[in-house]
C-alpha positions in Angstrom: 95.5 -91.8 122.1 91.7 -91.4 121.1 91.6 -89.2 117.9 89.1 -87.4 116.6 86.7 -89.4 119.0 83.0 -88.4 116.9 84.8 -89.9 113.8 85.4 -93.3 115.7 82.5 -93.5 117.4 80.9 -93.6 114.3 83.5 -96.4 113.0 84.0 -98.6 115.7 85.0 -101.1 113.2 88.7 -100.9 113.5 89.4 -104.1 115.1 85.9 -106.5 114.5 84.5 -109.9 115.2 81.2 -111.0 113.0 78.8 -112.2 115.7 79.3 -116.0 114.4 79.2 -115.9 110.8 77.4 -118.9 109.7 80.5 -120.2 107.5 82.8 -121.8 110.1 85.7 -121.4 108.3 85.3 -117.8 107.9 84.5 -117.4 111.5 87.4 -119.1 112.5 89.7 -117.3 110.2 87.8 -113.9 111.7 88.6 -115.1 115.1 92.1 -116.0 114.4 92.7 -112.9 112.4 91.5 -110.4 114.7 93.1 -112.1 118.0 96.2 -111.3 115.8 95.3 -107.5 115.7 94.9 -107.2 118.9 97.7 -108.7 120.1 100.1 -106.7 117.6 100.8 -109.6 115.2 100.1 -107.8 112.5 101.9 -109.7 109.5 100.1 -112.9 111.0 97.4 -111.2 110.7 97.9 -110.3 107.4 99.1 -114.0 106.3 95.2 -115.3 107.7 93.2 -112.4 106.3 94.9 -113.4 102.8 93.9 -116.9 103.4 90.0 -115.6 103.5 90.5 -113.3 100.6 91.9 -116.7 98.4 89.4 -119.3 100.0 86.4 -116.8 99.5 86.5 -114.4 96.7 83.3 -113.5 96.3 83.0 -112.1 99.7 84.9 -108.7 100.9 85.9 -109.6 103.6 89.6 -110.5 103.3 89.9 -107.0 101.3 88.2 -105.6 104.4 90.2 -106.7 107.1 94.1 -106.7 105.1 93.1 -102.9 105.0 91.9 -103.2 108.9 95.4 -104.7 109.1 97.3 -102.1 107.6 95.6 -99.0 109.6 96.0 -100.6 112.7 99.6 -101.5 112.3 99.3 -97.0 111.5 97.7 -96.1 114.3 99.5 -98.3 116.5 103.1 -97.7 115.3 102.1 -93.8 114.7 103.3 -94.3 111.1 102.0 -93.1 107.6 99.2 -94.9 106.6 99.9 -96.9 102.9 96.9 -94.7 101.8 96.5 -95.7 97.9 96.6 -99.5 98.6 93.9 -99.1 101.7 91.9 -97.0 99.3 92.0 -99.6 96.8 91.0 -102.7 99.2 88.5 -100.9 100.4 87.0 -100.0 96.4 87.0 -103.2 95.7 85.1 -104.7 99.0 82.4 -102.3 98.2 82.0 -103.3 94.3 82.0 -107.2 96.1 79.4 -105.8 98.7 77.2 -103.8 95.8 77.2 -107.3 93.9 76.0 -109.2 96.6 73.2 -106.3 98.3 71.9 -106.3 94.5 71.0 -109.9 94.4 69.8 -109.8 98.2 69.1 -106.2 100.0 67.7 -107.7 103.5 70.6 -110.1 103.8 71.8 -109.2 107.5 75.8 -110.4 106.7 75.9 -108.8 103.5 74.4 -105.3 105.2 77.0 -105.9 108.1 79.6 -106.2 105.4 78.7 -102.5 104.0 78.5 -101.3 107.4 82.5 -102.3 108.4 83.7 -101.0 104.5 82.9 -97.2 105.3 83.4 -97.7 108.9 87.2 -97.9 107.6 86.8 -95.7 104.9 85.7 -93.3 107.7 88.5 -94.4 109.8 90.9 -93.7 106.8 90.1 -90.7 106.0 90.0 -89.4 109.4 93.8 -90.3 109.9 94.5 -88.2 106.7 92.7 -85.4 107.4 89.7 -85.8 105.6 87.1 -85.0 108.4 84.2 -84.2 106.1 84.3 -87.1 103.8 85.2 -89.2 107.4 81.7 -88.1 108.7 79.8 -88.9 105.4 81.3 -92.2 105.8 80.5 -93.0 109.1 77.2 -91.8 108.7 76.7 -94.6 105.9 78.4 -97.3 108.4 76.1 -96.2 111.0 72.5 -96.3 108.5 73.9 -99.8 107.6 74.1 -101.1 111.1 71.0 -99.5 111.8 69.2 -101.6 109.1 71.3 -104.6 110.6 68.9 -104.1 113.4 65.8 -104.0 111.5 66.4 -106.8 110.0 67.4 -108.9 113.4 67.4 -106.8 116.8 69.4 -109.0 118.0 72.4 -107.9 116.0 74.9 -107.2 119.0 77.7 -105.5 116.4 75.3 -102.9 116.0 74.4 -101.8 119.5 77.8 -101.1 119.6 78.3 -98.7 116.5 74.5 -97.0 118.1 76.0 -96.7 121.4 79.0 -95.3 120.7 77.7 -92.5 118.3 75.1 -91.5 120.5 77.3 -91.1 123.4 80.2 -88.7 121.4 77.0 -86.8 119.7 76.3 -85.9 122.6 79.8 -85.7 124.5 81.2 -83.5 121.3 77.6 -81.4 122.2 77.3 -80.8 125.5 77.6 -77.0 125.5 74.1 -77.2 123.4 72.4 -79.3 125.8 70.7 -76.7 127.8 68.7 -75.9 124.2 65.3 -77.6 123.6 65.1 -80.5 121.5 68.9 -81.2 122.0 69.2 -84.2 123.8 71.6 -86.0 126.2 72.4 -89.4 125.3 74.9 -90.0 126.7 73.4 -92.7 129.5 72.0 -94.5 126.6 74.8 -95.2 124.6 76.7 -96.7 127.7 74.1 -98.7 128.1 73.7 -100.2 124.8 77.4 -100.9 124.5 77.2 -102.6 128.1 74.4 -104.5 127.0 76.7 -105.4 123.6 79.5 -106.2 126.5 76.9 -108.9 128.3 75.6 -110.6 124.8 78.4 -110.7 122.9 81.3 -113.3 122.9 83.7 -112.6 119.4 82.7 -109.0 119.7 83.1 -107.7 123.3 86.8 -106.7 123.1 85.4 -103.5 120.5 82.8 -102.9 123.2 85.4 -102.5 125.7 87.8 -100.3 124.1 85.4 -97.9 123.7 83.4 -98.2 126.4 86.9 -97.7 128.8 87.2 -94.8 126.5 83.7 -93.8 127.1 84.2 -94.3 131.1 87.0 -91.8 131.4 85.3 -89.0 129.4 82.1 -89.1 131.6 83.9 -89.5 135.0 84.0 -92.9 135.4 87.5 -94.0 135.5 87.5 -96.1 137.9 85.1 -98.2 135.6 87.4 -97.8 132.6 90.4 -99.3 135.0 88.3 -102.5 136.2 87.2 -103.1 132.2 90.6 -102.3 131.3 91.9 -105.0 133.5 89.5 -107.2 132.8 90.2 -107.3 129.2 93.7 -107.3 129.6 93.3 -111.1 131.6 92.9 -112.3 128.1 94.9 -109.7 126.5 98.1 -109.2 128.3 100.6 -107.3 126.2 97.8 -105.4 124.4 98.5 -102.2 124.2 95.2 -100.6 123.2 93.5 -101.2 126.4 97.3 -100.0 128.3 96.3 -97.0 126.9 93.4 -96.5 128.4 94.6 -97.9 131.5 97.4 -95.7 131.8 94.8 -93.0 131.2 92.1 -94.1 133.8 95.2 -94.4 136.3 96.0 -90.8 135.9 92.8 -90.0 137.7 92.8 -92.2 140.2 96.4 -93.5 141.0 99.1 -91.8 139.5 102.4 -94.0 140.3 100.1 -96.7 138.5 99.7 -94.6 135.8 103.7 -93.9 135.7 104.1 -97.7 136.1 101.5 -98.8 133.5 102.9 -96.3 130.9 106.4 -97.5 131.7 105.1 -100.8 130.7 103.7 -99.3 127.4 107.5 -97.6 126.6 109.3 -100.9 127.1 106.9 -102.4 124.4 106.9 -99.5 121.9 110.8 -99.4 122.5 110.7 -103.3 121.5 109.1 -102.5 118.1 112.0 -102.8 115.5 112.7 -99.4 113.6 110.3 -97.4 115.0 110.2 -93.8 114.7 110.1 -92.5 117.9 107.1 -91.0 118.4 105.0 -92.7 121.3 108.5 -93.3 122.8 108.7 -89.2 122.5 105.4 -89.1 123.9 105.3 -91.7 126.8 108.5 -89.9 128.2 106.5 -86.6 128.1 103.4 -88.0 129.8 105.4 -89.8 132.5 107.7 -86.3 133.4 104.6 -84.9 133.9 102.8 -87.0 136.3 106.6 -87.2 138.0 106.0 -83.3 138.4 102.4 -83.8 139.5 103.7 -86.0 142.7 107.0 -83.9 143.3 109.1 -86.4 142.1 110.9 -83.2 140.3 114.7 -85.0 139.8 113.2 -88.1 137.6 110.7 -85.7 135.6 113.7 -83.6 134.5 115.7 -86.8 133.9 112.8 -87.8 131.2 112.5 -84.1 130.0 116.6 -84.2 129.1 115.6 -87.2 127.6 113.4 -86.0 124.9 115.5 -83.1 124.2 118.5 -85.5 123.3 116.4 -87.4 120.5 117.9 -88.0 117.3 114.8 -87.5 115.5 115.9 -88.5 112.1 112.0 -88.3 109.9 111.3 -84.5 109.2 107.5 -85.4 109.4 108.0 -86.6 112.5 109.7 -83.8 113.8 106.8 -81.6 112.9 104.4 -83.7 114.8 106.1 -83.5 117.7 107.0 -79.7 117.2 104.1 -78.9 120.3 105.1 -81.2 122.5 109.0 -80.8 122.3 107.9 -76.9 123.2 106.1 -78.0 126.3 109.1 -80.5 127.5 111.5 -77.2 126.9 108.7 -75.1 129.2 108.4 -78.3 131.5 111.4 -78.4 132.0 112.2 -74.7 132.6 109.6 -75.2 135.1 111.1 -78.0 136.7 114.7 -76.1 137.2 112.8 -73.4 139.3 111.4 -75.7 141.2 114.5 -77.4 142.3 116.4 -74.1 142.7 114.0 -72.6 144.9 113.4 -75.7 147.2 117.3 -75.3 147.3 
């Protein structure tokens, strides 16, 4: 589910509150907007970040967030990304965001506004491939939060973007740390996204998702389950933090993890015209904890499953090409198995 994880740590942007912007009505479209996101109402979400683009021209941030729209609705649904209109959103927030830092450099909101534009430009480009120009870009995002900082310490959003790099710097390094000079930050960055957790209000459901992320990658899963849960109080039917429930589970408690996943098919199976996909996927991760507990009859069950898909997009097809080999070998697998407990 987490791709490319030092790309997004560096553009933990995705899915955003401003830490109460000082126009009300923009907060409370921001509020509404990204509530919307997260609960997979995208073309609601789309409707209110219009409104802000209308009602507030001069600003980027409608042209920010109907492209935050459009690559989550991507990610989620595992679909191609509308890359030439995101690309052009994005252009022209920054030429808004230029315009405004020209007449005022220290404002803090218009810096914040450059920081989320190539936090999504990085974002973009590493869900086509671009890895390079996604690190450039989230190395901008992340000198623009930092100067959020300097210019009020205060500025929760950016403990977050800080925390997270510093923790997948050192996560994607950790074969180097034994060298002088190369440091383990790990510890730190958890902290500062805990301490964005405890002082943040609008923005704490970002500081979550990664930090249940975070959790599970240093050992901690039992963490990532309790913040999983806890956001999911407010959240129900999210199914960003189901993912990394479901994840978490697998460590600790796999029939929840079967369970929670279950709950995650029923919801991508409810999405009209999907492509098939996560549903490929979720019936491939579920046969193979039903393997891991012996449960050998309803893994196979799932495997057959797979292997019956019409899948109808060619793309698709090739995406899956790995994992439709391992359900074959899975299930080849699960067949001697049964016949020699028979």
């Amino acid at each position: 589910m987490v791709r490319f994880n030092i790309i997004i740590s560096l553009i933990l942007t995705s899915i955003i509150y401003s830490q109460t912007h000082p126009n009300n009505e923009i907060d409370s479209l921001l509020k509404s907007g990204i509530n919307q996101i997260i609960s997979q109402d995208y073309n609601t979400a789309e409707k209110t970040f219009t409104i802000l683009e209308k009602k507030f021209p001069k600003l980027p941030l409608g042209y920010i967030y109907l492209a935050a729209v459009k690559i989550a609705k991507a990610v989620d649904y595992e679909e191609e990304l509308p890359g030439d209109y995101v690309d052009s959103l994005l252009v022209i927030a920054e030429n808004k965001s230029e315009n405004l830092l020209e007449n005022n450099n220290d404002n803090l909101w218009y810096n914040y506004y450059y920081s989320l534009i190539y936090g999504y430009k990085a974002y973009y480009n590493s869900i086509i491939g671009n890895i390079i120009s996604a690190f450039a870009d989230g190395v901008m995002s992340l000198r623009s939060y930092q100067k959020c900082l300097e210019i009020d310490k205060d500025f929760y959003e950016s403990y977050i973007a800080l925390g997270t790099y510093q923790y997948w710097k050192s996560a994607q390094s950790k074969s180097l740390l034994w060298i002088p000079f190369v440091s383990d930050n790990r510890s730190e960055g958890i902290s500062n996204l805990e301490k964005a957790i405890k002082h943040t209000s609008y923005n704490k459901h970002l500081a979550a998702y990664s930090l249940v992320w975070i959790y599970i990658d240093y050992g901690e899963s039992k963490k990532a389950i309790d913040l999983s849960l806890k956001m999911l109080e407010d959240y129900e039917n999210s199914r960003y933090f189901k993912w990394g429930l479901a994840r978490a589970y697998q460590d600790v408690n796999k029939a929840k993890a079967i369970t929670t996943y279950y709950e995650l098919l029923k919801s991508i199976e409810s999405i009209p015209n999907q492509n098939q996909y996560n549903e490929i996927v979720l019936r491939h991760k579920i046969a193979m904890l039903y393997d891991e507990i012996g449960e050998y009859d309803k893994s196979l069950k799932l495997c057959n499953e797979i292997l019956d898909f019409n899948i109808k997009s060619d793309k698709i097809k090739e995406r899956l090409k790995v994992r439709i080999n391992r359900t074959i070998e899975l299930k080849e697998n699960l067949l001697e198995k049964m016949n020699y407990s028979n």
